[in-house]
N, C-alpha and C positions, 0 to 999 in steps of 0.2 A: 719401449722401455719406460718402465714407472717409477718414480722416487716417491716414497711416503713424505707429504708435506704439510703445512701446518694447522689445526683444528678437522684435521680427521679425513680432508681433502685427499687426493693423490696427483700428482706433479706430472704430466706427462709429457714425453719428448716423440713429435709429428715428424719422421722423417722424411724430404722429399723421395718420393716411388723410385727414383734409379740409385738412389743408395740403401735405401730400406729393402731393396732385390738382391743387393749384395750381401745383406746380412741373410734373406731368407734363401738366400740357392749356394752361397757360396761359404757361409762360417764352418769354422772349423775343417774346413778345405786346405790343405797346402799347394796344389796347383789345379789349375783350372783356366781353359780358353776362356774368352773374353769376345773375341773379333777373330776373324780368319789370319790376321796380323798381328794379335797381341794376346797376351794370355798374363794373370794375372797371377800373384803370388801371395802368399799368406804365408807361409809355413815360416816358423822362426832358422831354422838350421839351413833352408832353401834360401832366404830374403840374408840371412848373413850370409851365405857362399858367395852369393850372387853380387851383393855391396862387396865383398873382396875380391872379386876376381878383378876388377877394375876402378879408377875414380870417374866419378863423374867427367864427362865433356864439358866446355865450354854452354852448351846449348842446354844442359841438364841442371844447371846452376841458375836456381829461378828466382835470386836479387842480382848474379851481376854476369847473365845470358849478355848474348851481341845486344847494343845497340844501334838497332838502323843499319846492321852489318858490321859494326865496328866492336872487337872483341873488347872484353873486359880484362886487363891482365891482372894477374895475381899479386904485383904491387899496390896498382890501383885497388885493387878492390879491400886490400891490407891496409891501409892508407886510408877508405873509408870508414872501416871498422873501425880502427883507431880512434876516429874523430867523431863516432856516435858513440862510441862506449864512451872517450870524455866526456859531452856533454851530456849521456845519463848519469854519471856519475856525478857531476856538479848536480843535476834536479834530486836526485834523491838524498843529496844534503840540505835539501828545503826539510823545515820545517813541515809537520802537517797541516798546521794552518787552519783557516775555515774555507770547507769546499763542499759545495750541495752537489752530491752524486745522486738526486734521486730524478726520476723520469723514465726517459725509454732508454735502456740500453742495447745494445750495445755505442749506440750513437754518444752518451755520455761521458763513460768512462774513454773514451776514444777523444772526446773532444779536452779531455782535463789533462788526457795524458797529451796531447798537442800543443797545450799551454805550459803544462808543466816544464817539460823540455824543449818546445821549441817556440813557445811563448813572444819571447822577446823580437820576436826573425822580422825583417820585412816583410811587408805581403806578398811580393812577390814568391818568399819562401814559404809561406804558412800557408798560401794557397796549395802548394804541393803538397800537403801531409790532411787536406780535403778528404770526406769522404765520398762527396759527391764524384770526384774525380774517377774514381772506380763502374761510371756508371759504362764509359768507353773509353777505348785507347785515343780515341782524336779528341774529346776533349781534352786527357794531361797531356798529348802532345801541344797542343794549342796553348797552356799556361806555358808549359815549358818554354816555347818558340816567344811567345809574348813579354816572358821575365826576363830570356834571355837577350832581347831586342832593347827592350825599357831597361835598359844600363843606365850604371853612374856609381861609384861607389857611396858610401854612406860615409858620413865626419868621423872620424877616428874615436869618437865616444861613445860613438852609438854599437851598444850591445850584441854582437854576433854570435852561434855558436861557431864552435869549431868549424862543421859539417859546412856552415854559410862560407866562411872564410875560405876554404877548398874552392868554394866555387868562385869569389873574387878574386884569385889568381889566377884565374882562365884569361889568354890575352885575346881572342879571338871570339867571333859572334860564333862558332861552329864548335868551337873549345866550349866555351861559356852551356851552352846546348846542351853538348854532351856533359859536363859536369853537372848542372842542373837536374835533369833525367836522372840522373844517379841518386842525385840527394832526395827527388822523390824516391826512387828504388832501395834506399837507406831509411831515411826518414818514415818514410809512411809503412812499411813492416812493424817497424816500432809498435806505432798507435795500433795497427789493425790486429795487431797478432796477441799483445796483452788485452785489446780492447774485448778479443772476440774468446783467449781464455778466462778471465775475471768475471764475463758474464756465463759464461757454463759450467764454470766453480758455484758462480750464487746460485746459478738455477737448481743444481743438484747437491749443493748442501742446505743446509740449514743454520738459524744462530745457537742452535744450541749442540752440535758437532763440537766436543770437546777433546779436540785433535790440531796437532801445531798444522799451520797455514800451508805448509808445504808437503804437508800430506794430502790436504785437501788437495793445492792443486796438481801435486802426481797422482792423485786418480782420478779429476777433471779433465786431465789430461791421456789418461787411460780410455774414459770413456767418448770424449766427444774431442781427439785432438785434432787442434783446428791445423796444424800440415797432416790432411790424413791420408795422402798419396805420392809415392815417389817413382817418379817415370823415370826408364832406361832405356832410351833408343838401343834398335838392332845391332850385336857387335858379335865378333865369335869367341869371344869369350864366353859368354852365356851359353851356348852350345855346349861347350868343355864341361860347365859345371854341371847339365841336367839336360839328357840327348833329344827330350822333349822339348826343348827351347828350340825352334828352326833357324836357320840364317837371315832369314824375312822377319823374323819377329821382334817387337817390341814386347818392354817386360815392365809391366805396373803392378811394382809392391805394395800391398796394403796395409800398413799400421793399424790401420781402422779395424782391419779382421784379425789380426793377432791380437791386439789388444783385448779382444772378446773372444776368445779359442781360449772351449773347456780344457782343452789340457795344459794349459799354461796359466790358469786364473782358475781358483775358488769361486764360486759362483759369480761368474765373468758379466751379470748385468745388472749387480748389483753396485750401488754407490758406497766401498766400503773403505773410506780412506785410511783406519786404522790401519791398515794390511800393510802400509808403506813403513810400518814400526820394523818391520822385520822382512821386508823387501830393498834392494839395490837398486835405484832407477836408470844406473848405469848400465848397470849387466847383467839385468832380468830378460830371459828371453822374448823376444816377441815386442819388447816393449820400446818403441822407437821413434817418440812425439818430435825429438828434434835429427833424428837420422841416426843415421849408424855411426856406432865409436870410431870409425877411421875419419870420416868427414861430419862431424855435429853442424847443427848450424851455428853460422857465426853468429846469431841472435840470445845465442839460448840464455848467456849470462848479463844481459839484457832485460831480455822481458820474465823472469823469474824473479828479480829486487823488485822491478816496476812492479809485477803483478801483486806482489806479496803489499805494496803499497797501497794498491787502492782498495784490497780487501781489509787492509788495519783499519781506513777511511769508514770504511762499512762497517766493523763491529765497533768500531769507537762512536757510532754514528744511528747505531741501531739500526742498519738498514735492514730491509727483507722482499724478498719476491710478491707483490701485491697476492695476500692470499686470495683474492677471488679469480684471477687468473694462474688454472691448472694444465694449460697447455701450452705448449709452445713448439714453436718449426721450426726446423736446419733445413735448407735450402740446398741445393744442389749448385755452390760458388768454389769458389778458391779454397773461401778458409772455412773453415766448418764450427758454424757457431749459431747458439739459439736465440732466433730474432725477435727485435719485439717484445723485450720482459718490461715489466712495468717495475720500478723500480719505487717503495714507500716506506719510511718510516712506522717500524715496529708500532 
């Protein structure tokens, strides 16, 4: 995919080979095997049947899955939400301030938005919302078991957010563990998921895109959105909706290839955000960055203010994609985001 970029350049987006396969064997496909055990879904009217014939599992819910075997219940995890949407809701009554966003992104705007919101925390806590921690699960186990050992509460003055406070109610070294864990599992979506769409907005617009900011990122969002997979373990439901489905099979919907299906987008690889003037991001087929209308993610009203945040940062600020870097790579990770932009002053 190529974006026209600035001084006559072209922008282009390096996909790692086992997703760049997905678009050359499978776009525009609504079903198609995958594995002898999975088989993969595109079609908008197949990926809605399929999100309604059942909700998500326990296991399918990838902020608040078992930990270490121990389920997430849907209080708790109500109860988490709560207390990060507070405390982004107090950070985006900051002031913009003076904040140098320029450098390598995505590592940037990830680390501004970890100050911004969760700035004030102990280290204990601000080590969980790390990016390095993503490098393996035994390292954030290891902060986690470490924060949660190095107890003591903090003088009644000192600064928490909410999300902290949930965890100093924990009475137990095992309690304290598991609530910790979680505030990483809260916490660091935050950073990682505006971090990684903000920087695939800048790459694929431009400063002179004379379109409100939230179109830009519904179609940043369209083309590189960073949850670009929803896995649904075997169930017979799926069976019911489409006799292709087997009872052995797992079912991996793909946003990534709807969102680029000529029959559901205008020239579906183009960067065209005006299109959002006169499109629904709700109930546009195919179109499903933060999941489907029965279960959204509990982030989405979240990291949409945030994001809209550090891109005001950016044009109040002049920022722009280093024009002499025209490429850039999405990696074959979690979240799906272009690495490595160099980030400079117009």
């Amino acid at each position: 995919m190529t974006i026209p970029a600035e001084r006559n350049k072209v922008r282009q987006v390096v996909f790692a080979p086992r997703i760049q396969e997905l678009f050359d064997r499978y776009r525009g496909k609504s079903f198609f095997r995958l594995e002898p055990d999975t088989v993969g879904v595109a079609g908008a009217e197949l990926m809605d049947a399929l999100l309604r014939s059942r909700p998500a599992n326990a296991e399918e819910r990838p902020t608040f899955k078992p930990v270490r075997g121990r389920v997430v219940t849907r209080p708790e995890s109500s109860a988490l939400m709560r207390a990060v949407g507070a405390d982004v809701r107090a950070a985006l009554k900051k002031p913009l301030g003076e904040a140098d966003l320029s450098g390598t992104w995505p590592a940037v705007p990830h680390n501004y938005l970890r100050d911004l919101v969760f700035g004030h925390e102990q280290r204990r806590f601000r080590v969980l919302v790390d990016r390095r921690l993503e490098l393996t699960p035994k390292i954030t186990w290891a902060a986690v078991a470490a924060g949660a050992a190095l107890w003591g509460r903090p003088a009644p003055e000192v600064a928490l957010s909410t999300l902290a406070r949930m965890v100093l109610e924990a009475d137990t070294y095992a309690q304290r563990r598991f609530a910790m864990y979680l505030y990483r599992r809260v916490a660091g979506p935050v950073c990682f998921t505006v971090a990684a769409l903000v920087t695939n907005a800048l790459w694929l617009s431009s400063p002179d895109d004379d379109v409100p900011t939230e179109y830009v990122l519904n179609e940043a969002l369209r083309l590189l959105p960073p949850s670009w997979n929803i896995l649904r373990v075997r169930s017979p439901e799926f069976a019911q909706v489409d006799a292709r489905i087997g009872p052995g099979d797992d079912v991996l919907l793909l946003p990534l290839l709807s969102h680029r299906d000529p029959e559901l987008w205008d020239a579906p690889d183009e960067f065209r955000p005006g299109r959002w003037a006169s499109l629904d991001p709700d109930t546009h087929p195919g179109y499903l960055p933060f999941g489907h209308s029965n279960e959204r993610c509990w982030g989405r009203h979240l990291v949409l203010p945030l994001a809209e945040r550090v891109l005001d940062l950016v044009r109040r600020d002049g920022l722009v994609v280093d024009p002499a870097q025209t490429r850039g790579r999405v990696h074959l990770d979690g979240l799906l985001e272009v690495s490595d932009v160099r980030v400079v002053r117009a």
